[in-house]
N, C-alpha and C positions, 0 to 999 in steps of 0.2 A: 504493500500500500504506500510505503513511503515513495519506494522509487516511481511508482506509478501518478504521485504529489508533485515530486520532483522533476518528473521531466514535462511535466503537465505545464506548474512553474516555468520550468525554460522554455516552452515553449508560447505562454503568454507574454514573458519576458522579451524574446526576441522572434516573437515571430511575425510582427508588422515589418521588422529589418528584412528578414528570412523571404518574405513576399514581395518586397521592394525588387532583391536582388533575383528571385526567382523571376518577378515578370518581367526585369531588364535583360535578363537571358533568354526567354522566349522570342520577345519581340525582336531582340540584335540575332537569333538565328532564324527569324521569318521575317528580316527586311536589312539589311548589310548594312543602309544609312540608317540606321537607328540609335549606332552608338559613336557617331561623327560629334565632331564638337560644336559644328554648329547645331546637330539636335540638340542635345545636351544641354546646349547654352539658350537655345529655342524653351523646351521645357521649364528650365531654371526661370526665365523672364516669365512666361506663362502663365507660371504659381505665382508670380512675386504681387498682384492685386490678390489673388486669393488668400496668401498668408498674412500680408497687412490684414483685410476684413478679421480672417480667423485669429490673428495674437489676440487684437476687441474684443471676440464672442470668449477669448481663454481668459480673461481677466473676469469678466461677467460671469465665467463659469466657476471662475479659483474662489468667487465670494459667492457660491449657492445661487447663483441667478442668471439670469438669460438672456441674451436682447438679439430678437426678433428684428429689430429695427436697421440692422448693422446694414443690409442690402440699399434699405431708401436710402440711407443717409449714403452711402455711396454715389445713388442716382443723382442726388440733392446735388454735392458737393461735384458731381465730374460735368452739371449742367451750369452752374455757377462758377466754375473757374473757365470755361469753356466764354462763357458771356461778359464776363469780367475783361477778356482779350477781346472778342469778337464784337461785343456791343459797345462795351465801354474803354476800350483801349486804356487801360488799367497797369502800370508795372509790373514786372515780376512780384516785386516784394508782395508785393498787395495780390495779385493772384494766386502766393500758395499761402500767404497769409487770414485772409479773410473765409475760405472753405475750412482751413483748421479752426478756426473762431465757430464756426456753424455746427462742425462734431462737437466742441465745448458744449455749445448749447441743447445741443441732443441728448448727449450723455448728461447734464443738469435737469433736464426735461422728463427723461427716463428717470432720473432721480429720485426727484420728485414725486413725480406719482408711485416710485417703488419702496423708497425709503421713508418720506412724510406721508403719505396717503395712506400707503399701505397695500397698494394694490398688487394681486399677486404679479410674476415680475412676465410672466408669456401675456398677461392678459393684456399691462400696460406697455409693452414694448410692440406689443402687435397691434395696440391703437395708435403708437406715435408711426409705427409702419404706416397706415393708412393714412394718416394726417402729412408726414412728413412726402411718400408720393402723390398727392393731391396739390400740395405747395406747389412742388416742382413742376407738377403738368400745367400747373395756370400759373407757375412764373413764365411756362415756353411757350403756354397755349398750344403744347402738345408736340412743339416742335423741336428737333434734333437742331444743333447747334455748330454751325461747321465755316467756315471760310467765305467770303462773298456771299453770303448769304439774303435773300431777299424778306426784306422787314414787311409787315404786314402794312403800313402806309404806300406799299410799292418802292421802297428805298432798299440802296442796295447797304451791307453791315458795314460799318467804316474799317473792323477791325479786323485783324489774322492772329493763327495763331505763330507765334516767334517761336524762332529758330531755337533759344535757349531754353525755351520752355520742353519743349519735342524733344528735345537732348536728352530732359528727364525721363523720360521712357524709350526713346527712341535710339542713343547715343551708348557709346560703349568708352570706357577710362581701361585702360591697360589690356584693350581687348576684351573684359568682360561688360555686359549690358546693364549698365547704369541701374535697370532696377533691379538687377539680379545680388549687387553690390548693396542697395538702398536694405535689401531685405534681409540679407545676411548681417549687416550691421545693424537691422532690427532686433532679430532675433537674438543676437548675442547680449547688444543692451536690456532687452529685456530678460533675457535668464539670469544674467548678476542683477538684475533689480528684483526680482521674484525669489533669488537664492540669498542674497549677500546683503540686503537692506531688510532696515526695519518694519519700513510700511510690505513689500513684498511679505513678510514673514507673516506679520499682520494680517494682511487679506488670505492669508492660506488659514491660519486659526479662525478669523471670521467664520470663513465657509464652513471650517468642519465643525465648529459648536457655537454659534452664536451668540448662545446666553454665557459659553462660559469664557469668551473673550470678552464680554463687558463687563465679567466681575472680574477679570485679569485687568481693568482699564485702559483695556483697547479699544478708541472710538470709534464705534464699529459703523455708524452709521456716514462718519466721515470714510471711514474706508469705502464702503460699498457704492457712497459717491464717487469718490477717485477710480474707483474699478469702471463705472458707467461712462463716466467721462472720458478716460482710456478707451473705455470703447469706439466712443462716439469718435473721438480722434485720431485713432488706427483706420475707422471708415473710412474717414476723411481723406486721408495718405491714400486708401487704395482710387477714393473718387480721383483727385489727383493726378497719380498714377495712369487709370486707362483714361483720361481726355489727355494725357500727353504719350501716350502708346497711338492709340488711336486716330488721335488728330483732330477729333470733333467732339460734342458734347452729346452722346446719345441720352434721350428720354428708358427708365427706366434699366439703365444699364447694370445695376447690381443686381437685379431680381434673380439672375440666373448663380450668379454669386455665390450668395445667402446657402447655397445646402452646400457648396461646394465645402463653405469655409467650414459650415459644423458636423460636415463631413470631418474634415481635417480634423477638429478639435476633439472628435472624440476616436478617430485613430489616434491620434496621439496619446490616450488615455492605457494603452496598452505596449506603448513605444518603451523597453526595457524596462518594463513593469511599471511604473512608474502607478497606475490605477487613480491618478487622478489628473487633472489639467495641469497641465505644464507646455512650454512654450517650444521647448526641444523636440516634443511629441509632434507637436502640431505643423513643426515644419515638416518633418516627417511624413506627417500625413499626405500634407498639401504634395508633398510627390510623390507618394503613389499615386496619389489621383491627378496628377498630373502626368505623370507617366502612363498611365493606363488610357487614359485620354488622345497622349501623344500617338502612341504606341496603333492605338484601336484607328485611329484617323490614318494612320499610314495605311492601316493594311484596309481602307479606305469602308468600314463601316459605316453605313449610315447614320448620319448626327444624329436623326431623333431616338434612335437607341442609345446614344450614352447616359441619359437621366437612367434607365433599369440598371447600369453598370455602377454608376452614383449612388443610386438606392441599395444596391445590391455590397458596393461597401460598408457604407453606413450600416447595415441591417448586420451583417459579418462583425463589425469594430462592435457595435451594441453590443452585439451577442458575447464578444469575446469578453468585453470589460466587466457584462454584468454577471455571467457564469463565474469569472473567476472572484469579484466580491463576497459572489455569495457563499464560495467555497470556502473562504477565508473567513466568512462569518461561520460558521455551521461550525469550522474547525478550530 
């Protein structure tokens, strides 16, 4: 029984790694360019909007709570930095300055209704969803945000988007692709802030007993701010990110997002045991499922089948993280 514990264990432990490298071996011996550098370096860029949203949903998850909301505020923030150039010929500064100011206020918004109100946190995260895409379709009046663009008085947009901006997603420093670099430097900042600071330490005792971090004198309710807000402003970075990948400011462009990223975040829950949210996990995730994506599109599946491959992870990482909790509880 034990050995039967123990390799059960190792294989919870490392078998999101174990699948990573199994399906990178499948696909480089059923398509030869699969494991070229510029795949590689294709995929790494790929994920890097999905793991900005997903580090957001991993903070909201390390305090016991959820935000649903992470997708609009995406859509918000990549149609506002998009019109910031295009409409209002606006600086740099100010264009990636003022969409992060917007995730602050989502994530205080979220807050609010989850930490003062009380409401539970799917219920109000899934109403600022619906509030927060309804803003943005009647800041556009539905429309997609892109270059010369014709204004509804019949004028044509005075503004483009610049070259320095497109850089951010689009530009590569030492041969790697700028966001592939953005996101790696993400993730690393946030693991010594999650492992080696106080407030990181803080929001992981939140999550695991509420009441008994506020009789430890943990401000728990300032934490679980900070974690929403965090949220809202890792969106922000991914909105960002695809209107400088992309070039335009698409209408509802996170939607498709949102399961990707907590996809991610809850394979990572099982990324070298780890069994709960962490940051290390969630990159992790973010490439299998970007790998498997890559992978599946070469050997030219049809796109509307990668949502059952998406579901079909998420439903696998569930299953693995909560089987083995429960084994651990029983035992």
């Amino acid at each position: 029984m034990n050995t039967n514990t123990t390799k059960l264990d190792y294989l919870y432990r490392y078998g999101a790694l174990l699948v990573i490298a199994g399906v990178i071996v499948i696909f480089s011996l059923l398509n030869e360019n699969f494991l070229s550098y510029d795949n590689m370096a294709d995929i790494l860029r790929s994920i890097s909007i999905v793991t900005f949203i997903a580090i957001g949903v991993t903070f909201s998850q390390i305090v016991d709570g959820f935000d649903l909301s992470a997708g609009s505020t995406v859509s918000l923030t990549t149609v506002v930095t998009a019109t910031l150039m295009v409409w209002y010929q606006m600086p740099l500064i100010a264009v990636l300055t003022l969409p992060l100011l917007i995730g602050v206020l989502v994530g205080l918004l979220n807050a609010l209704l989850i930490v003062k109100i009380r409401i539970p946190d799917l219920l109000a995260t899934l109403a600022v969803m619906y509030i927060i895409g309804g803003v943005h379709k009647t800041y556009t009046k539905g429309f997609s945000i892109y270059n010369n663009m014709q204004m509804t008085d019949g004028t044509k947009a005075p503004g483009k988007f610049t070259s320095e901006f497109l850089w951010i997603g689009q530009g590569k420093l030492l041969g790697i692709p700028v966001p592939v670099l953005l996101m790696i430097g993400a993730v690393i900042l946030v693991h010594v802030f999650l492992t080696y600071t106080r407030w990181g330490r803080q929001m992981y005792v939140t999550g695991g007993n509420r009441e008994a971090a506020r009789l430890s004198g943990i401000a728990v309710n300032r934490v679980r701010t900070l974690a929403y807000v965090l949220s809202g402003v890792f969106a922000a970075v991914g909105g960002i990110l695809f209107s400088a990948r992309v070039g335009s400011g698409q209408i509802d462009a996170g939607s498709p997002l949102l399961m990707e990223a907590v996809a991610a975040v809850f394979v990572g829950y099982s990324v070298l045991g780890a069994g709960k949210p962490n940051v290390i996990g969630t990159f992790f995730g973010a490439v299998l499922i970007g790998v498997l994506l890559n992978g599946l599109t070469m050997l030219n599946l049809p796109y509307y089948a990668f949502d059952i491959i998406k579901g079909a992870v998420l439903v696998a990482a569930l299953a693995a993280t909560f089987i083995h909790l429960s084994r651990r509880r029983t035992s």
